[in-house]
C-alpha positions as CSV (number, residue, x, y, z in Angstrom):
1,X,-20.2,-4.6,-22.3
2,X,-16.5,-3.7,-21.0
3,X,-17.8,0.1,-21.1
4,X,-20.6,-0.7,-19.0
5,X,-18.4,-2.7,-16.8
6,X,-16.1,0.2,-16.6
7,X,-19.0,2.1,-16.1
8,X,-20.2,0.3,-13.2
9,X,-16.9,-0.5,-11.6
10,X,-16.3,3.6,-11.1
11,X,-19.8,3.9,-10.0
12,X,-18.9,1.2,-6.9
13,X,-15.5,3.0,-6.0
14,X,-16.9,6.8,-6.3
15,X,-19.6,5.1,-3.9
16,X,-17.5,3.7,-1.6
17,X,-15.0,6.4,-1.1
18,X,-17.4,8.8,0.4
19,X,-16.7,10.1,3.3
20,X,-18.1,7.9,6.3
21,X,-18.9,11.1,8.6
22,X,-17.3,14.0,10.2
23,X,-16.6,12.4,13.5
24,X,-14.4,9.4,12.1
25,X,-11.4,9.8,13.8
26,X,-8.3,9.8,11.7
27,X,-6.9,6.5,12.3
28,X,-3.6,6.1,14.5
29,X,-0.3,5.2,13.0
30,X,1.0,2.1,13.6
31,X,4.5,2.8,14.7
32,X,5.7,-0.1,17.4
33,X,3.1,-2.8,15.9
34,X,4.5,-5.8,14.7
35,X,4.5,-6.2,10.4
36,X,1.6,-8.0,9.7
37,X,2.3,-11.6,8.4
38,X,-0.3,-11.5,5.2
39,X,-0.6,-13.7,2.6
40,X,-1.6,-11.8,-0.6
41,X,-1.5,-12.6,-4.4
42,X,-0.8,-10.2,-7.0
43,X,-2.6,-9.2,-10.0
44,X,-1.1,-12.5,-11.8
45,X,-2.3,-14.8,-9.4
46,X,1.3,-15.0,-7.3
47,X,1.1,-15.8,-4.4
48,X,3.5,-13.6,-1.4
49,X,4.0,-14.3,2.2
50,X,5.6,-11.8,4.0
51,X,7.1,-14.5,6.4
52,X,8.5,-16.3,3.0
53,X,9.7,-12.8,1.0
54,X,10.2,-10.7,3.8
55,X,10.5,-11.6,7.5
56,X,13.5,-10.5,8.9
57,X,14.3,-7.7,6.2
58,X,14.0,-4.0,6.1
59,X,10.9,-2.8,3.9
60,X,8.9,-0.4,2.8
61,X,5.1,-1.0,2.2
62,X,3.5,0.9,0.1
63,X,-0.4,1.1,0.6
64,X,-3.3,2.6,-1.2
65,X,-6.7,2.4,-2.2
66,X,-7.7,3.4,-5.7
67,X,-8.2,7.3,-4.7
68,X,-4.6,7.8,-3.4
69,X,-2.7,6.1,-6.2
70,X,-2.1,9.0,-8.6
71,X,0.0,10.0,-5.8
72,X,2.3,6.7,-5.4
73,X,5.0,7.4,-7.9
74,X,5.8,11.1,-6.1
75,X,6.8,8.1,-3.2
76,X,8.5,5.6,-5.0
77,X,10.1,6.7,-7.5
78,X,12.6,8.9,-5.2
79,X,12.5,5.8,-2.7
80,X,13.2,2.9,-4.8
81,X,16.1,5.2,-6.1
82,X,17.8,6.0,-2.8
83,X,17.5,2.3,-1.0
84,X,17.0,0.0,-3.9
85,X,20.1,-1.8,-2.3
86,X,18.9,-1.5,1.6
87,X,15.6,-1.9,1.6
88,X,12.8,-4.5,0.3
89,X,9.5,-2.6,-1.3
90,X,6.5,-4.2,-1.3
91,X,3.1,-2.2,-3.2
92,X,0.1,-3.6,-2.1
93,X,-3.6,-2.5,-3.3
94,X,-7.0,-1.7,-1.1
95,X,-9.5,-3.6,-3.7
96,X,-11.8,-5.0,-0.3
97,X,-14.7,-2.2,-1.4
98,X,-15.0,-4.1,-5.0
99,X,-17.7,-6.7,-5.4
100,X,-16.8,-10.1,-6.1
101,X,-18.5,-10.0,-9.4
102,X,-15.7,-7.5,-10.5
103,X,-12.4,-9.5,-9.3
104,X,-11.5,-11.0,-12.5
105,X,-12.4,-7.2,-14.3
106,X,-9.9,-5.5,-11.7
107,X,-7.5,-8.0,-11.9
108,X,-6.9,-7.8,-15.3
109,X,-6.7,-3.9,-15.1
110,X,-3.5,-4.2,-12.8
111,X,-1.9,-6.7,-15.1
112,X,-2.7,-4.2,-17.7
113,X,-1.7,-1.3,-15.8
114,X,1.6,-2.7,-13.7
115,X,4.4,-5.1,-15.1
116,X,5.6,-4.9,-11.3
117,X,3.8,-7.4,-8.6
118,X,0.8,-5.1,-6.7
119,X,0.1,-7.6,-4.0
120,X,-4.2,-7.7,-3.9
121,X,-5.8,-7.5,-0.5
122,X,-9.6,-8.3,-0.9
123,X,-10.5,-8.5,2.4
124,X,-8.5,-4.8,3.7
125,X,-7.0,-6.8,6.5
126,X,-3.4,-5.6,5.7
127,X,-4.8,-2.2,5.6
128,X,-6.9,-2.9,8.7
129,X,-3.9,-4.0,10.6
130,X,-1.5,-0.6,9.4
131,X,-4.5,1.4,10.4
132,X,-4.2,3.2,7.1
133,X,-5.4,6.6,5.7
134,X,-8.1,6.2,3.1
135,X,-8.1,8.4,-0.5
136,X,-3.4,8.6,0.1
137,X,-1.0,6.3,-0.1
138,X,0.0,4.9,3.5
139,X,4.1,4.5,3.6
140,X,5.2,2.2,6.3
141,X,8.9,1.4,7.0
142,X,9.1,-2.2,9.0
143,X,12.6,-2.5,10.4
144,X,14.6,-6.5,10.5
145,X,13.4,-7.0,13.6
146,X,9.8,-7.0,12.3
147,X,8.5,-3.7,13.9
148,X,7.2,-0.4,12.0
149,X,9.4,1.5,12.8
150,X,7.7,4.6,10.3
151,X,4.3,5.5,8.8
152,X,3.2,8.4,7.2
153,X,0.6,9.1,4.3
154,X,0.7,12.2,1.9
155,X,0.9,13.3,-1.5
156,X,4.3,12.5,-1.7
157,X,5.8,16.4,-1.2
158,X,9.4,16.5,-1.5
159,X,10.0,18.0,1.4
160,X,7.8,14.9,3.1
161,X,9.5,12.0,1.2
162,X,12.9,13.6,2.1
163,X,12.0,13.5,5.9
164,X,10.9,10.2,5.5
165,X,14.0,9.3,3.7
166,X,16.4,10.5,6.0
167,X,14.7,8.5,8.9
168,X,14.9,5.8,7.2
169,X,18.8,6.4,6.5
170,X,19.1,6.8,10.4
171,X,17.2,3.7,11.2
172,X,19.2,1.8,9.0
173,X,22.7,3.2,9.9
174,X,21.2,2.0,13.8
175,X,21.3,-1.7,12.9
């Protein structure tokens, strides 16, 4: 039964992440919005309220759907290591595609998969509201005064987390 959930479940996502058409514009970044005040849980059933755990704080988001998240560590690992100290981070999952049915099944692949909190977001509205890039991880930096500030999306090239880095240094050093 759990292989042909497994089964299914891959079926949906490959499904899903096709490619809508060739005039989909790429979606705009969402530098000057204001953060988006979600409430999410994560795959243990935690509740997180960015106006509870993060309002008024420097962080980084980190945003992906299933497709872009062989990519994440190439961003986090170098992140987390630099501005540990500066700089709230906050992982949150694209799982709107799945059907209810498989909730409970997905669920319990995070908690297997993850010790850290991946906040869940069912309905895509946080990724709705950052205007994300589907099938890559979406890096957003939200400055204290609740404003992205930086957004990017990539593979997570050196040379691309180190730009991002270093504006984030700057942006920091502005406060």
């Amino acid at each position: 039964m759990r292989r042909l959930l497994t089964r299914l479940l891959w079926v949906v996502l490959l499904v899903a992440a096709m490619p809508v058409a060739a005039t989909s514009p790429t979606p705009a970044k969402s530098i000057g919005k204001r953060a988006h005040a979600f409430v999410l849980e994560d795959q243990f059933e935690q509740r997180w309220s960015w106006n509870s755990h993060w309002k008024g704080k420097p962080v980084v988001l980190v945003l992906s759907d299933w497709k872009g998240s062989d990519y994440i560590p190439a961003w986090t690992e170098p992140l987390t290591q630099r501005f540990a100290d500066k700089v709230k981070f906050v992982a949150c999952a694209d799982v709107s595609l799945a059907p209810s049915f498989l909730k409970g099944y997905l669920r319990g692949r995070f908690r297997e998969a993850y010790s850290n909190s991946i906040l869940l977001d069912w309905e895509g509205t946080t990724f709705k509201h950052y205007h994300t890039q589907a099938g890559l991880p979406n890096v957003v930096f939200v400055g204290s005064d609740e404003t992205v500030r930086l957004h990017t999306w990539g593979t997570g090239k050196q040379e691309h987390v180190e730009a991002f880095a270093q504006q984030v240094e700057r942006l920091l050093s502005e406060r």
